[in-house]
C-alpha positions, 0 to 999 in steps of 0.5 A, a space after each residue: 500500500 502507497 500513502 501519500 499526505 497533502 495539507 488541504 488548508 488549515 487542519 484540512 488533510 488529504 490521503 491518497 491511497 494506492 493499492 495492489 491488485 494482490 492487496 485487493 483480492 482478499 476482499 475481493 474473495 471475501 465479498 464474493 464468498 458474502 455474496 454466495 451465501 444468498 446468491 439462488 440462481 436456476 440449477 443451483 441451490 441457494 448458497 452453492 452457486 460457484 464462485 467462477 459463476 458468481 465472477 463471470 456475472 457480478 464480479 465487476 458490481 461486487 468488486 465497484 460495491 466492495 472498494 468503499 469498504 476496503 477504502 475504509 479499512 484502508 483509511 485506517 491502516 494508513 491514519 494508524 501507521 501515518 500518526 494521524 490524529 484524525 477528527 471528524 468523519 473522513 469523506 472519499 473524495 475520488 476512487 478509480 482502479 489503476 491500469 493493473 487492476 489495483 486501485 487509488 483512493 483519495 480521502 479527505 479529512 481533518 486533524 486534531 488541532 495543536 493545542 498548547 494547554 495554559 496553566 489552570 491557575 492562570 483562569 479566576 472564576 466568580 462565585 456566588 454565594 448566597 444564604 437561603 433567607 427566611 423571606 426566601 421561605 416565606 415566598 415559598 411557601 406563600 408559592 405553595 399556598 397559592 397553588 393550592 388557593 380556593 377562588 370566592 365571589 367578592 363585590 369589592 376589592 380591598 387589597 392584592 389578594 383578588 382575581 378580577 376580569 376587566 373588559 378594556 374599550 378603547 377610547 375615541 381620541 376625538 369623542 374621548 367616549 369608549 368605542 364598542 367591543 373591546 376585550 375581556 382579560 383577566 388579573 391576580 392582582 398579587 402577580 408581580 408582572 402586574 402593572 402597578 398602576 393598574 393595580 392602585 386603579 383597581 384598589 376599593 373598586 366594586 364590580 360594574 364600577 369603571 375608569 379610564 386607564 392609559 398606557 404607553 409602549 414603544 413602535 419604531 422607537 416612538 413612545 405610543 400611548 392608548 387609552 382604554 375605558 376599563 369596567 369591572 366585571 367580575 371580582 373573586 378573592 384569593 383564600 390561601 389553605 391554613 397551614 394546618 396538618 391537613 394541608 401539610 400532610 396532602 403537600 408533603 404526600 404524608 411525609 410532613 405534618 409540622 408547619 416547622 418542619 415545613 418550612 426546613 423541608 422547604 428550606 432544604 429544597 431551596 438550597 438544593 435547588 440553588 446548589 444545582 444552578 449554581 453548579 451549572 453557572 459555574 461550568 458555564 462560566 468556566 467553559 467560557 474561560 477555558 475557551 477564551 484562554 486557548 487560541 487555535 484552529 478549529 475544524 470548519 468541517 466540525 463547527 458545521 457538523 455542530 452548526 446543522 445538529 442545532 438547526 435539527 435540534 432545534 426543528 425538532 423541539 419546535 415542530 409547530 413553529 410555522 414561522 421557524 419552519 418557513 426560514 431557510 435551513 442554510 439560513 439558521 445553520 448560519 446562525 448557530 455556526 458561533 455557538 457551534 463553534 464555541 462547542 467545538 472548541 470546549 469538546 476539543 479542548 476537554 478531549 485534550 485535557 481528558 488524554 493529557 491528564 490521563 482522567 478517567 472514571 474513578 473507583 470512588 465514582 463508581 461505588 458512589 453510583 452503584 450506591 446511589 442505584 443499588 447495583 454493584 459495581 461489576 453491573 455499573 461498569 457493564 452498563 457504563 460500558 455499553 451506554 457511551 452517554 452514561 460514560 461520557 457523562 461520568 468522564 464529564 464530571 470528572 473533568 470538571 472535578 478536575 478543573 474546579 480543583 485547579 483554577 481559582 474561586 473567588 467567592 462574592 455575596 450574591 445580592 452584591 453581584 446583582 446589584 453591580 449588574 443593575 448598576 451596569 444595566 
């Protein structure tokens, strides 16, 4: 076999491949043996046709069918004794047979780039740290209450607590009376997305009462105002359920029944709850970091790769989406192509890291999940073995385990960080 390796451009590679007429009658023979086991022609019985037979009348169509896959494993062999370090999926780009029967492949493909990591304490990364509060328990468990809140018929409303529908009539600019029609919404007034000033209009109103509401928004970055004249047509006060055993006990399915050890539960769960986000922001934040820090080529083969997986993604959450369906593809793989990027460049890094460090999944992992999924660690490596996302995820903890260990936290209290991004904003 004769390899010859040409740069393309960037990371970019070409492989020519020549081999024997000698080299390609294995498979040949191989292929043709495949092709006897099923092979039923008249006066002969399925499988024992000869093969001189089966040359004669198929032979040029199995050995065209056959050269993609010897094409393939002789990729291989190449890449291997080449050292190449090939990433992405290679493509034929030209196959013919020589003049002696052998024959020449040409295949294209891409390279893992350079990659010179920096060192991990050179990257700072944020961390907010905050105390779960006895308000945050208190807008928890209010949360809770009101899901679970009974709806009664009111006349008049004396504070937030109330449902109420309203019909809006937008009013003649030259008459300033309420044209016909108009459109029937409905309000919790406790609802923090509520506008403020509509909700002071609405305080000590009864139903049948009316008044005259304005309000503004901005079209082709003019402020527009409308106004609307606004009847109260129904009121409905908001009852939350007492805090008794009753309802703590059909909250909890049975588990609680203690206001207090309510609100523990409820405080447990909330910290949780933050320690998980707070967890992902800090991979987000760190993957970020990482990806600023290395400066190399990547693979444009790849970025699209990735690129079209968004767009496929994406159509498929979306299927009901008429306007997304009817925008071009080659439109929205443009734009995923730097998400894809940024992708990329984390998943080539991580491989990088991964290899350089030897990082594999550790015994102590394993006990933990077999623990946690009441297998023994034999069953767990079975199916680690067998689910390549169950093994890429363990890999994946293990590398952040790594890198958390490595850069630099710092910590800042929470509430400050949002107000230095208020201030910003």
């Amino acid at each position: 076999m004769d390899t010859t390796v040409n740069t393309v451009g960037g990371l970019r590679r070409s492989i020519e491949i020549t081999l024997s007429f000698d080299e390609l009658t294995p498979h040949f023979e191989r292929a043709y043996s495949e092709m006897q086991k099923n092979l039923q022609l008249e006066g002969f019985r399925k499988g024992k046709v000869p093969i001189e037979i089966i040359k004669q009348r198929y032979g040029d169509q199995i050995e065209r069918d056959a050269l993609s896959d010897i094409a393939g494993d002789a990729f291989r062999s190449a890449a291997q004794e080449q050292s190449l370090d090939v990433i992405g999926t290679p493509v034929l780009v030209e196959m013919n047979r020589t003049a002696d029967r052998g024959a020449r492949f040409v295949i294209e493909f891409d390279v893992m780039p350079q990659i010179e990591l920096r060192p991990y304490e050179d990257i700072e990364i944020v961390k907010p740290v905050r105390d779960i509060t006895d308000a945050d328990v208190e807008e928890e468990l209010y949360n809770l209450q009101l899901r679970s809140a009974r709806l009664e018929p009111a006349d008049q409303i004396t504070d937030s607590m109330y449902v109420v529908k309203l019909k809006f009539a937008p009013v003649d600019p030259e008459t300033n009376a309420p044209l016909l029609g108009g459109k029937e919404q409905e309000f919790f007034l406790d609802d923090e997305r509520m506008d403020p000033l509509l909700r002071s209009e609405l305080i000590n109103l009864r139903v049948g009462d009316t008044f005259v509401y304005r309000t503004e928004h901005e079209a082709d970055e003019q402020p527009h105002a409308h106004v609307y004249h606004v009847t109260v047509q129904q009121v409905q006060r908001v009852v939350l359920p007492e805090l008794d055993e009753q309802f703590i006990s059909s909250l909890t399915g049975g588990r609680l029944r203690i206001e207090e050890d309510l609100r523990q539960d409820i405080r447990q769960s909330l910290q949780e709850h933050w320690e998980k986000e707070i967890d992902s922001y800090l991979r987000e934040r760190l993957v970020d970091a990482m990806v600023e820090m290395h400066d190399f080529q990547v693979p444009e083969s790849l970025v699209r790769s990735m690129a079209e997986e968004f767009v496929s993604d994406t159509l498929e959450r979306n299927k009901d989406d008429k306007r997304l369906a009817n925008i071009p593809r080659e439109q929205l793989v443009e734009h995923f192509l730097p998400q894809a990027e940024q992708t990329v460049r984390w998943q080539l890094l991580a491989d990088i890291i991964l290899r350089t460090e030897n990082l594999t999944i550790s015994p102590e992992q394993l006990e933990q999940l077999a623990a946690r999924y009441g297998v023994d660690v034999a069953q767990l490596q079975l199916a680690i073995q067998q689910n390549p996302s169950l093994r890429n995820r363990l890999l994946t903890d293990t590398l952040f385990d790594f890198l958390f260990g490595r850069v630099r936290i710092v910590e800042r209290p929470y509430d400050e960080l949002m107000s230095e991004l208020g201030s910003e904003g």
